[in-house]
N, CA, C and O atoms as a GROMACS GRO file, in nm:
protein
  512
    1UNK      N    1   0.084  -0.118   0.000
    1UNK     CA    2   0.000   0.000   0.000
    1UNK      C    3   0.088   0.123   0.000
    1UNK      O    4   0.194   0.116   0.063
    2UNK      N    5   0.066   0.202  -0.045
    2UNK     CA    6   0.141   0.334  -0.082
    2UNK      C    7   0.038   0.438  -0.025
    2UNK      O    8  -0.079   0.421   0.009
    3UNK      N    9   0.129   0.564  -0.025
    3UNK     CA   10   0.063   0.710   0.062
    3UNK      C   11   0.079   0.799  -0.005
    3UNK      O   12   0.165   0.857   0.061
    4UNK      N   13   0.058   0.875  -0.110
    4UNK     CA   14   0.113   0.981  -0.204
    4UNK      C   15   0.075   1.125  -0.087
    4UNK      O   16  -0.027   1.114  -0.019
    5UNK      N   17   0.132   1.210  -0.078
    5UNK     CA   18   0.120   1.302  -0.046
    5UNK      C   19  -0.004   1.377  -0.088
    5UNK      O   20   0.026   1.424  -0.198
    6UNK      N   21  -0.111   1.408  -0.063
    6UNK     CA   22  -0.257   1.423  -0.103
    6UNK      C   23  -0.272   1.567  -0.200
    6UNK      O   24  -0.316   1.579  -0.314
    7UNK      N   25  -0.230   1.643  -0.129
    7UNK     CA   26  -0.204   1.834  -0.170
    7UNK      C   27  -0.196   1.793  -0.341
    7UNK      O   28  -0.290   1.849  -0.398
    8UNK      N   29  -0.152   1.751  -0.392
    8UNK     CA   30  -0.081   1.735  -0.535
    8UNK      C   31  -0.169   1.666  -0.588
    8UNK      O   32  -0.168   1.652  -0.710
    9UNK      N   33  -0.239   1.623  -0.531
    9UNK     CA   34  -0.372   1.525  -0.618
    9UNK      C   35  -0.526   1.576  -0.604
    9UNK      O   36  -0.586   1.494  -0.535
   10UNK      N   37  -0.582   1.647  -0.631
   10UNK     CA   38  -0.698   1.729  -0.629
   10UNK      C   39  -0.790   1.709  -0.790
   10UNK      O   40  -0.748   1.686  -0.904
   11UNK      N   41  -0.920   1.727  -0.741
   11UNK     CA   42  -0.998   1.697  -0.882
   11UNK      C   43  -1.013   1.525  -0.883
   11UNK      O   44  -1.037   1.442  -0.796
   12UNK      N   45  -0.987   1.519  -1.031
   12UNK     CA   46  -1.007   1.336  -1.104
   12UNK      C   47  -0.878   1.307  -1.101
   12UNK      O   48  -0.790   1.392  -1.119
   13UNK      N   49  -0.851   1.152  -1.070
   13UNK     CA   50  -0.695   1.072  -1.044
   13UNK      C   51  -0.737   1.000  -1.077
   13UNK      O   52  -0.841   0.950  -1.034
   14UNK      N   53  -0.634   0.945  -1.218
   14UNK     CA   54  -0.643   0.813  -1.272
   14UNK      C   55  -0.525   0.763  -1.216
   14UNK      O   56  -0.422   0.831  -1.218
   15UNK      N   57  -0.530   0.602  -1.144
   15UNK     CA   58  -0.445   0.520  -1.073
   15UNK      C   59  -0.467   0.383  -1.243
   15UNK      O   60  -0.569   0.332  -1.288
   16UNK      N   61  -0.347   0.375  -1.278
   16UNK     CA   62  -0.340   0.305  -1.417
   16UNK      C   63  -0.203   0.184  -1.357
   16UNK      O   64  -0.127   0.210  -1.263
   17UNK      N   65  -0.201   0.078  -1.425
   17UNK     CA   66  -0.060  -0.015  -1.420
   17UNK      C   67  -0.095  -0.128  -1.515
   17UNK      O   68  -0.209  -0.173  -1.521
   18UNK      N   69  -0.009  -0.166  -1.578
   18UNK     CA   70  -0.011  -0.279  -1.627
   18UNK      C   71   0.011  -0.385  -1.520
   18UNK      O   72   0.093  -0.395  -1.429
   19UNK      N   73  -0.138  -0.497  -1.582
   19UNK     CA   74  -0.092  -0.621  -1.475
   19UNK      C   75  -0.064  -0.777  -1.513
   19UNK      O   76  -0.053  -0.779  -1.636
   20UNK      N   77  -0.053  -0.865  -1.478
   20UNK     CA   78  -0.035  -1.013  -1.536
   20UNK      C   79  -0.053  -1.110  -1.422
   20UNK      O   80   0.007  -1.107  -1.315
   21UNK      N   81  -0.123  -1.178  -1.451
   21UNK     CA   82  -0.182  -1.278  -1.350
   21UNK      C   83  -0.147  -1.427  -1.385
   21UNK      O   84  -0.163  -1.460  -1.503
   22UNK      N   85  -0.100  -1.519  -1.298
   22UNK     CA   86  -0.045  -1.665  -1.310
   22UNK      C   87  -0.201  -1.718  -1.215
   22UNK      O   88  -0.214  -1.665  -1.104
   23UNK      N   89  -0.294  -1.803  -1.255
   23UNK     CA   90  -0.338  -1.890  -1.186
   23UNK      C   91  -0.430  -1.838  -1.052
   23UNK      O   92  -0.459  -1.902  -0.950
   24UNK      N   93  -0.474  -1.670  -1.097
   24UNK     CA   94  -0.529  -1.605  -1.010
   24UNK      C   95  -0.709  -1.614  -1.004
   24UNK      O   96  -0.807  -1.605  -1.077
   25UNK      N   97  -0.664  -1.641  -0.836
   25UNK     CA   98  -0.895  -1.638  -0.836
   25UNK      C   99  -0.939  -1.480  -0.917
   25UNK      O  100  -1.034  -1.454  -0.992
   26UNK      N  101  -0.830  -1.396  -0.867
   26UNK     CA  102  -0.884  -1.234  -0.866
   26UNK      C  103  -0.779  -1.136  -0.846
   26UNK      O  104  -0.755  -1.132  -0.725
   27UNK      N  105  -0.693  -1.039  -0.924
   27UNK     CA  106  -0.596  -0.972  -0.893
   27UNK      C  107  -0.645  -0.818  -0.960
   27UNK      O  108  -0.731  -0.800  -1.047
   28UNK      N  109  -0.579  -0.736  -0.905
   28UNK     CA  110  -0.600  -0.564  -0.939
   28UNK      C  111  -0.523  -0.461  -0.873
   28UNK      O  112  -0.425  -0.471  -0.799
   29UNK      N  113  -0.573  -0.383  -0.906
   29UNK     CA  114  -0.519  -0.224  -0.801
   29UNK      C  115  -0.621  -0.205  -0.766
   29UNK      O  116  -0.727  -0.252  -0.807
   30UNK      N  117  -0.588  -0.089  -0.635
   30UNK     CA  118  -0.726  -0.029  -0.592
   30UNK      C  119  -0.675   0.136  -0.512
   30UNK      O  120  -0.566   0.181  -0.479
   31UNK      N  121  -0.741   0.160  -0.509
   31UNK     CA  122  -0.751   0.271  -0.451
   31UNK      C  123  -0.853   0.356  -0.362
   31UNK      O  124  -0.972   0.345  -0.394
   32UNK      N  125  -0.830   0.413  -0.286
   32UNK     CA  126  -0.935   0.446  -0.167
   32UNK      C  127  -0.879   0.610  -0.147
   32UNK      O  128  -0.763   0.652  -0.145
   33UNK      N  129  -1.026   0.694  -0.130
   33UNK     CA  130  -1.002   0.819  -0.089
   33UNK      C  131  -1.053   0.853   0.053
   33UNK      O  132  -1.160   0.811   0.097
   34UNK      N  133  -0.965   0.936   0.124
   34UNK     CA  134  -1.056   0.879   0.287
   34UNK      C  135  -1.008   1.027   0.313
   34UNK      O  136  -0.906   1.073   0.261
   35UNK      N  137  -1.111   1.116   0.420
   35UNK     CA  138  -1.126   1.228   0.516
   35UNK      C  139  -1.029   1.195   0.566
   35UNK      O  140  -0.957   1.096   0.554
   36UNK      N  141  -1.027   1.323   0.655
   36UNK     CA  142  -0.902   1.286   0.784
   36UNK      C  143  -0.937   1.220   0.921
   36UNK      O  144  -0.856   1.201   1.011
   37UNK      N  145  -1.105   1.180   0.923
   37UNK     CA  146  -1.112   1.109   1.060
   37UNK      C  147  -1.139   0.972   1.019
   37UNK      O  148  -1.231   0.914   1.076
   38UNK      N  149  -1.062   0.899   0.910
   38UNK     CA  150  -1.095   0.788   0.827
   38UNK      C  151  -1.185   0.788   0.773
   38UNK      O  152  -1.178   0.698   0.689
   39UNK      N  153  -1.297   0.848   0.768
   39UNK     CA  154  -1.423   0.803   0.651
   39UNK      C  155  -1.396   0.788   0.525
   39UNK      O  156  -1.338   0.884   0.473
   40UNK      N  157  -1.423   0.683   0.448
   40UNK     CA  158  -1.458   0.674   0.318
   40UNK      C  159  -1.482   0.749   0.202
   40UNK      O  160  -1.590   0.722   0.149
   41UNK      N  161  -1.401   0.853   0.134
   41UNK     CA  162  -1.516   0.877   0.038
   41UNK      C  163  -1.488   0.827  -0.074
   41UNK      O  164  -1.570   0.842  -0.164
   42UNK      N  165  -1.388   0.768  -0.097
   42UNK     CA  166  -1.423   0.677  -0.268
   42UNK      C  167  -1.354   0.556  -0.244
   42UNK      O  168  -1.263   0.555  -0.162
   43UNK      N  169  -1.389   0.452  -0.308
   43UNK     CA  170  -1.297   0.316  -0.307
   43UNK      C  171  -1.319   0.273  -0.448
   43UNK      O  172  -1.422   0.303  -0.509
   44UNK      N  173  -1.232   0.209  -0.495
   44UNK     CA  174  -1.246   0.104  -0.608
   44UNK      C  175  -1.128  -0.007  -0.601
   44UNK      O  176  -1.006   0.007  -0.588
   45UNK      N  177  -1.208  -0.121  -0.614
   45UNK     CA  178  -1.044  -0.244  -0.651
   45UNK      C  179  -1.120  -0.283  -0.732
   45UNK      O  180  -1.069  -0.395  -0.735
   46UNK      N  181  -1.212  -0.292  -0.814
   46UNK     CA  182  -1.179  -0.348  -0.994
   46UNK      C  183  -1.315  -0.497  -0.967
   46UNK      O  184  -1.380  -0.547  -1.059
   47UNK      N  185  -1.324  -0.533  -0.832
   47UNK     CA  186  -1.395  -0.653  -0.823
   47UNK      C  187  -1.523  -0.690  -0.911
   47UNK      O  188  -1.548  -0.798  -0.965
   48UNK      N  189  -1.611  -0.548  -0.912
   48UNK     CA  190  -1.717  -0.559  -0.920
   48UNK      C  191  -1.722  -0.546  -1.092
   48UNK      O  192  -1.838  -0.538  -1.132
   49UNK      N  193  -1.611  -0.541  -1.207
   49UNK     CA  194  -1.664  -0.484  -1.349
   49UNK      C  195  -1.605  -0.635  -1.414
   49UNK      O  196  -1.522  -0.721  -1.384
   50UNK      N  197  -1.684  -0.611  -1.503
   50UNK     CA  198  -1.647  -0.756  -1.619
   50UNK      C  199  -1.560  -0.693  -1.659
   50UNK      O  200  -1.498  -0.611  -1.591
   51UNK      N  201  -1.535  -0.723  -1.799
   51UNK     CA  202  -1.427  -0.668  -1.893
   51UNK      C  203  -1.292  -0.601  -1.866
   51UNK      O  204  -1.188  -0.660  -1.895
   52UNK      N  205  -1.294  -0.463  -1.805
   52UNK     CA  206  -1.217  -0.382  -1.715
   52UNK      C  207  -1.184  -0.435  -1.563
   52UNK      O  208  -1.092  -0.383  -1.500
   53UNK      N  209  -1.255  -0.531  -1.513
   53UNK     CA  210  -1.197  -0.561  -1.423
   53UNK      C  211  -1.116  -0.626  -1.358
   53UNK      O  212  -1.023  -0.645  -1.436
   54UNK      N  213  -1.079  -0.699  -1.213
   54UNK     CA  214  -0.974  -0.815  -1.197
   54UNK      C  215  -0.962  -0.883  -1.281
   54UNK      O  216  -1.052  -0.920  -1.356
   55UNK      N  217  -0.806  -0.925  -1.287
   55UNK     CA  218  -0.783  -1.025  -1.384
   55UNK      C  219  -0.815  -1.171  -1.293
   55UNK      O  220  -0.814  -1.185  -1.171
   56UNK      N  221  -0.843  -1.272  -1.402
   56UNK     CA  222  -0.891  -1.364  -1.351
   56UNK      C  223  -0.800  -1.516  -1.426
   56UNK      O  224  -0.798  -1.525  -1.549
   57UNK      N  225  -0.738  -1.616  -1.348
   57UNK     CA  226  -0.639  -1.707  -1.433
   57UNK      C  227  -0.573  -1.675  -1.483
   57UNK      O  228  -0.559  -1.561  -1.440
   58UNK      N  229  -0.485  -1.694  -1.580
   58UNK     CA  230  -0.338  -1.687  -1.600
   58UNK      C  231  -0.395  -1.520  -1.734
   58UNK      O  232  -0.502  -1.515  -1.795
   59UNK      N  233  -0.333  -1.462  -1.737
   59UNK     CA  234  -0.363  -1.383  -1.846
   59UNK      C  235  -0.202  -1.293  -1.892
   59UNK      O  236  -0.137  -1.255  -1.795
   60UNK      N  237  -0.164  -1.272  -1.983
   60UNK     CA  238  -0.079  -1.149  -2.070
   60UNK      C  239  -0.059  -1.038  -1.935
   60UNK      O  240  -0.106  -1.034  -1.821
   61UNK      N  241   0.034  -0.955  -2.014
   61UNK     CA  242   0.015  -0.823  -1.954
   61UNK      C  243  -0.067  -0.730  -2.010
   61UNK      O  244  -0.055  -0.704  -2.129
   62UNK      N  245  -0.184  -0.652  -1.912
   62UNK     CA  246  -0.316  -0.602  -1.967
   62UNK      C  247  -0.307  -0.499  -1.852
   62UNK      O  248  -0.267  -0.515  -1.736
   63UNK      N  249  -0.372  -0.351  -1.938
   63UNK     CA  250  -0.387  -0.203  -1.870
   63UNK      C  251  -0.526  -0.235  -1.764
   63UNK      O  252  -0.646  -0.257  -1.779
   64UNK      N  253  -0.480  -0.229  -1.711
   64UNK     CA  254  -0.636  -0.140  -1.567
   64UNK      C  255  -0.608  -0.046  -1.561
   64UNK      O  256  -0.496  -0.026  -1.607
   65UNK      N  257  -0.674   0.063  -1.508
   65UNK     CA  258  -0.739   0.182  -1.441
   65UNK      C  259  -0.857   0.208  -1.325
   65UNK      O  260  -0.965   0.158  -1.293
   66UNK      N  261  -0.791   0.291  -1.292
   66UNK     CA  262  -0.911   0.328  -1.180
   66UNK      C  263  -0.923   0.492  -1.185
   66UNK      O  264  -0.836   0.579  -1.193
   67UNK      N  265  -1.060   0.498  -1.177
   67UNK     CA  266  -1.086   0.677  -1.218
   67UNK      C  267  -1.133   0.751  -1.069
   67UNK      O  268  -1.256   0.740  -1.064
   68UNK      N  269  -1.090   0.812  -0.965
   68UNK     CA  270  -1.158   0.875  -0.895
   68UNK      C  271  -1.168   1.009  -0.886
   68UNK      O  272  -1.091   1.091  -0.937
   69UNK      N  273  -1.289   1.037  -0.801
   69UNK     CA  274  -1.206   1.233  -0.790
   69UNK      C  275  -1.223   1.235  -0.648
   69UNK      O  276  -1.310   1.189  -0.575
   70UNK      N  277  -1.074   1.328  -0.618
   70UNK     CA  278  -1.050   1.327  -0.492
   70UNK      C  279  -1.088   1.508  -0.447
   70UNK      O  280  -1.007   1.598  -0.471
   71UNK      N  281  -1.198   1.528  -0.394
   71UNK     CA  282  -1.272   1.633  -0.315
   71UNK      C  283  -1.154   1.712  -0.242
   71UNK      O  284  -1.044   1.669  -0.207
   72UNK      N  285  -1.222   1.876  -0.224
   72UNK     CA  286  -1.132   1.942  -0.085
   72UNK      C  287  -1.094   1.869   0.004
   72UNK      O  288  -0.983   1.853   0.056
   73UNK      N  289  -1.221   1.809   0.028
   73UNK     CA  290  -1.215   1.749   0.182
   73UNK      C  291  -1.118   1.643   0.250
   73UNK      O  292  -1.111   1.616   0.370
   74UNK      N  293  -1.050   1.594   0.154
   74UNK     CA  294  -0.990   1.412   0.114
   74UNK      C  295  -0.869   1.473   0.184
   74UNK      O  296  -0.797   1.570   0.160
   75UNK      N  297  -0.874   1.355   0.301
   75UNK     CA  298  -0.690   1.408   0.367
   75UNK      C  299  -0.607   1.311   0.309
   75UNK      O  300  -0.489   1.340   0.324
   76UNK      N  301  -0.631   1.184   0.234
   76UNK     CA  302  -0.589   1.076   0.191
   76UNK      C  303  -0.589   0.963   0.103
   76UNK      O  304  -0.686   0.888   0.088
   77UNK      N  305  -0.480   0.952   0.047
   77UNK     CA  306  -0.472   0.882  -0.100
   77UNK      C  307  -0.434   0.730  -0.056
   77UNK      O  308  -0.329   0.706   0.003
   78UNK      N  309  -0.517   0.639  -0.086
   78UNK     CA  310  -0.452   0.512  -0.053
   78UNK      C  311  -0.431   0.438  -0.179
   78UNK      O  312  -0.492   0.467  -0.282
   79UNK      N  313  -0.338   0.335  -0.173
   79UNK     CA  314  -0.360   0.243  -0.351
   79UNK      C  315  -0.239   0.149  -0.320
   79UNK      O  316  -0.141   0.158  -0.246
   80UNK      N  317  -0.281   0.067  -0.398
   80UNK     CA  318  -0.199  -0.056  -0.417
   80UNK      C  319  -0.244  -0.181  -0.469
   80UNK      O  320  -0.366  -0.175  -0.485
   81UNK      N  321  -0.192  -0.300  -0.503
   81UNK     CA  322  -0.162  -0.427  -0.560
   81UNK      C  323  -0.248  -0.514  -0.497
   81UNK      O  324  -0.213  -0.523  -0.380
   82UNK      N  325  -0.384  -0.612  -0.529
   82UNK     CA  326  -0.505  -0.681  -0.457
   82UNK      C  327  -0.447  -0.860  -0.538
   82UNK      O  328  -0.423  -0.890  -0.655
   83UNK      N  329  -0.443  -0.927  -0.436
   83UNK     CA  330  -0.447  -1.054  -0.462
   83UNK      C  331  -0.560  -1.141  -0.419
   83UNK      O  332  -0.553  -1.212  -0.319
   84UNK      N  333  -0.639  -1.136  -0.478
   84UNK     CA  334  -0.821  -1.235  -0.356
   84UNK      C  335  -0.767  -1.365  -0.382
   84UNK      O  336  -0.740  -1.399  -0.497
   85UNK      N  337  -0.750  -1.437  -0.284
   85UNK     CA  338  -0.747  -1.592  -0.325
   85UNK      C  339  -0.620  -1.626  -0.305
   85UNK      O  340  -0.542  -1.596  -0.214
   86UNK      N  341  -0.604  -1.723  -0.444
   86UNK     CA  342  -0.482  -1.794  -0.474
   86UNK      C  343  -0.427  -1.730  -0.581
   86UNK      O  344  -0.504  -1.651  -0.637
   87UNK      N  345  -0.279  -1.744  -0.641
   87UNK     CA  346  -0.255  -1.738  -0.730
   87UNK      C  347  -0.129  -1.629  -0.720
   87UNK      O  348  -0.084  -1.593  -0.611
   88UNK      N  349  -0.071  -1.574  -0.867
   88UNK     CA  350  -0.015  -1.488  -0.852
   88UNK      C  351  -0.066  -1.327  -0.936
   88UNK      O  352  -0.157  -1.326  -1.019
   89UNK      N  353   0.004  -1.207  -0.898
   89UNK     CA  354  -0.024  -1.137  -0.967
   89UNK      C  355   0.090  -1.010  -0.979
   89UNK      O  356   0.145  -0.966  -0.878
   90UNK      N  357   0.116  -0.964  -1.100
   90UNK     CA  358   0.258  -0.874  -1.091
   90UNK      C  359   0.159  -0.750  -1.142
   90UNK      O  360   0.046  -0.739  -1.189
   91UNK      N  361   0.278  -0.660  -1.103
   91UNK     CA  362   0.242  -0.485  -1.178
   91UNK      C  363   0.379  -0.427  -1.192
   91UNK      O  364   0.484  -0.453  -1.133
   92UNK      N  365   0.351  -0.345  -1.281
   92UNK     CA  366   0.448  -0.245  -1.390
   92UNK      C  367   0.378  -0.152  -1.418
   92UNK      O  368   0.256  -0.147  -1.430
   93UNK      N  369   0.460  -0.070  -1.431
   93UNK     CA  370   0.419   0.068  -1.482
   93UNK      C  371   0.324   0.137  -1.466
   93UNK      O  372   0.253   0.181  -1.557
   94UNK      N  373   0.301   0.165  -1.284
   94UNK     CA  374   0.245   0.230  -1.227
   94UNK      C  375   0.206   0.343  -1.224
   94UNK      O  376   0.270   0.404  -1.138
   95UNK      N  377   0.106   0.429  -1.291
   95UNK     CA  378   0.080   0.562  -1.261
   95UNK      C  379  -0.042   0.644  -1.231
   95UNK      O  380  -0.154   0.623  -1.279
   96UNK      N  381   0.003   0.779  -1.114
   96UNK     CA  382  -0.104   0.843  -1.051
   96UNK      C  383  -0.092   0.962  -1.133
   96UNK      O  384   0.002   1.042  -1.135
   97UNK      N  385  -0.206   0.965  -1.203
   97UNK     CA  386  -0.213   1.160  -1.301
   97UNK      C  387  -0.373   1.183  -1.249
   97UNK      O  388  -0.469   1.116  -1.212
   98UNK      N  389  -0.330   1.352  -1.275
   98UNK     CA  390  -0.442   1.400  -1.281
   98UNK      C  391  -0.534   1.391  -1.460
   98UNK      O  392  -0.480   1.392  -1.571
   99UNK      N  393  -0.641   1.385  -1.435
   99UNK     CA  394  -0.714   1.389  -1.543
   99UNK      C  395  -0.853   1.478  -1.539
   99UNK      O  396  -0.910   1.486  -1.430
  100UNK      N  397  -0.899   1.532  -1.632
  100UNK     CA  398  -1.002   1.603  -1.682
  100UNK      C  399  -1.148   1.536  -1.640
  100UNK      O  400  -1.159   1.421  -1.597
  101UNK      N  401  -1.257   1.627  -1.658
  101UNK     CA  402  -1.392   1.572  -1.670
  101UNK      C  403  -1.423   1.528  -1.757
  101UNK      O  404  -1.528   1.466  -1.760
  102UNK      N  405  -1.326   1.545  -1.894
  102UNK     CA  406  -1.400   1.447  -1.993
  102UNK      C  407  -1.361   1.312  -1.965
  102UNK      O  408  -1.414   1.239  -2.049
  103UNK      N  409  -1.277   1.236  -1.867
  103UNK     CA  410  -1.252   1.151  -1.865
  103UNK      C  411  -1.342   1.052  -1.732
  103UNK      O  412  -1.301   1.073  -1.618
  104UNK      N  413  -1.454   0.953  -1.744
  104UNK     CA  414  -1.561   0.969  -1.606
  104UNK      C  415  -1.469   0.851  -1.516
  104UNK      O  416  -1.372   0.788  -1.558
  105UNK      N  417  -1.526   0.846  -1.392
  105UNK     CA  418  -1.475   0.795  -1.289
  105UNK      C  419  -1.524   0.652  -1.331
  105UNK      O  420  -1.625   0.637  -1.400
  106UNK      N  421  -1.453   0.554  -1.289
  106UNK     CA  422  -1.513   0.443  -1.340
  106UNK      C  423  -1.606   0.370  -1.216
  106UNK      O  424  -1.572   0.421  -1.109
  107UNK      N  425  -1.694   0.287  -1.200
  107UNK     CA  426  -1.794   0.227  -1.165
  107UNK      C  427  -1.764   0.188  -1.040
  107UNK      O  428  -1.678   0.103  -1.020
  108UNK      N  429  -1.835   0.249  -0.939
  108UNK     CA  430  -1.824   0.165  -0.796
  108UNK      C  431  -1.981   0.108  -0.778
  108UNK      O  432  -2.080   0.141  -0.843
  109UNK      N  433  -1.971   0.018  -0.674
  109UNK     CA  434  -2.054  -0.087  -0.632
  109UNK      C  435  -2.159   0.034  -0.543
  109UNK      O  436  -2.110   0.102  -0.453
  110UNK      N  437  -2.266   0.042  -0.572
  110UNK     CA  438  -2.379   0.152  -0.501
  110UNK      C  439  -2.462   0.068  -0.390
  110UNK      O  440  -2.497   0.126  -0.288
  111UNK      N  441  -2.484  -0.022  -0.404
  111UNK     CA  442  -2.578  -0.118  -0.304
  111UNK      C  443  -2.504  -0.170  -0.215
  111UNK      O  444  -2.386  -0.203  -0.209
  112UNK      N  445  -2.610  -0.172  -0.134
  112UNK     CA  446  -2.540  -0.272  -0.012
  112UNK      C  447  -2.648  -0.338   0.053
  112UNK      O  448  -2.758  -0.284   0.069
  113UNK      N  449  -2.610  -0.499   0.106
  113UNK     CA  450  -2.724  -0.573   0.168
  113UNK      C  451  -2.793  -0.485   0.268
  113UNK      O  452  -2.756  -0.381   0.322
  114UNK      N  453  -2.907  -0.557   0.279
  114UNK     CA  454  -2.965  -0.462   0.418
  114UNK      C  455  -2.927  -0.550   0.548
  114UNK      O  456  -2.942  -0.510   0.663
  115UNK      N  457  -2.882  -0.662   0.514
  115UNK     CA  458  -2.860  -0.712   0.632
  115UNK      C  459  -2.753  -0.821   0.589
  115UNK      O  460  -2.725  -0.876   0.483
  116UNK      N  461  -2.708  -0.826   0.716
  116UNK     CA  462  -2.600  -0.969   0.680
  116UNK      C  463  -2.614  -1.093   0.609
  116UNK      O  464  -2.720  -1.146   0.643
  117UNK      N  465  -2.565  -1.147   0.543
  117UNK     CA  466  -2.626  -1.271   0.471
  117UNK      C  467  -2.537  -1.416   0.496
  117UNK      O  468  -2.443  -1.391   0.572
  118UNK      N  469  -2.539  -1.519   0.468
  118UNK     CA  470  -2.421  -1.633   0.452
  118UNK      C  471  -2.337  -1.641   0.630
  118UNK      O  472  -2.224  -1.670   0.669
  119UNK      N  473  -2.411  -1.616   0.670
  119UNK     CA  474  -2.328  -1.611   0.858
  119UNK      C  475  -2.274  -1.707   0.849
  119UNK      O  476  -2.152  -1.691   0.854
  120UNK      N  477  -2.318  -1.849   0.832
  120UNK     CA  478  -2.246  -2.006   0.853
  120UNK      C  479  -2.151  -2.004   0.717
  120UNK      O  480  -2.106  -2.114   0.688
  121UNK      N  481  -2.108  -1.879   0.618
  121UNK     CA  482  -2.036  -1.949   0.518
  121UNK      C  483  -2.049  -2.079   0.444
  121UNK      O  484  -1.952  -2.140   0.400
  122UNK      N  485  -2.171  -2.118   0.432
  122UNK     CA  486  -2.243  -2.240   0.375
  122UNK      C  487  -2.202  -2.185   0.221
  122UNK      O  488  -2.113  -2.254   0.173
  123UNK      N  489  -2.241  -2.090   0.145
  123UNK     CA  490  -2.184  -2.075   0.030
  123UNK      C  491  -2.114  -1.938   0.015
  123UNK      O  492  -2.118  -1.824   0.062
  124UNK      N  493  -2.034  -2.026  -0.096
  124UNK     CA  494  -1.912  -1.998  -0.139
  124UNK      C  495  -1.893  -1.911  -0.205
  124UNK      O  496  -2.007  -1.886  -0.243
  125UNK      N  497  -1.783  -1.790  -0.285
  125UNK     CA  498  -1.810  -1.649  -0.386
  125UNK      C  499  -1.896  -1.568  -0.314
  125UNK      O  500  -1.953  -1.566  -0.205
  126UNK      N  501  -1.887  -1.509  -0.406
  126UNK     CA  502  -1.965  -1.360  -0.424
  126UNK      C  503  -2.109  -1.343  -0.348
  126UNK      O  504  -2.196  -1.395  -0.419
  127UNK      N  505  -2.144  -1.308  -0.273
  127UNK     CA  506  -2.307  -1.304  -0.262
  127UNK      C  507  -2.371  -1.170  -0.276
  127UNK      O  508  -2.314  -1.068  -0.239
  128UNK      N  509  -2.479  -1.170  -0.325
  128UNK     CA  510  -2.573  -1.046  -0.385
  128UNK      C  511  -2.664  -0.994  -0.259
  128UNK      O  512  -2.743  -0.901  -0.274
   0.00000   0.00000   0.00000
């Protein structure tokens, strides 16, 4: 996990790397924008998109991105390298730029259960 100095990153931040995956359930970058009393205000690791998202089993080296915009308010830049599972996963050519509004933030997950689900871990993946 990495800490970029926040001041220098204002507006839209594209977090970009080339990645390559050996035998992976799920690999990515991610990135998180957080206040200064820890709250949340943006996250993405790639889980939730087909196409654009984690790489999945052995694959090439292939571009991700992650689009956020980081507010006045944001005391903090988080990001780094996601392994879910097994497997392996490398990165290269890491980079944090600023970018424009013509360029949109890419897709975070909006829902959330209303209540806990799977308590006994009876099944397995993803649950809705």
């Amino acid at each position: 996990m990495k800490l970029p100095r926040h001041g220098n990153y204002r507006g839209r931040i594209r977090l970009s790397a080339t990645l390559r995956a050996g035998d992976a359930d799920a690999g990515s970058i991610w990135m998180r924008v957080d206040k200064s009393e820890g709250e949340v205000l943006q996250f993405d690791n790639m889980m939730t998109r087909e196409e654009t998202g984690a790489l999945r089993g052995s694959t090439d080296w292939l571009e991700r991105s992650i689009v956020l915009d980081v507010p006045a308010e944001a005391a903090s830049i988080h990001y780094g390298l996601l392994l879910q599972g097994y497997g392996r996963v490398a990165a290269r050519s890491l980079r944090m730029e600023s970018v424009d509004k013509t360029v949109r933030p890419t897709p975070q997950r909006r829902s959330h259960l209303a209540r806990p689900t799977n308590l006994d871990f009876g099944v397995s993946g993803p649950t809705a």
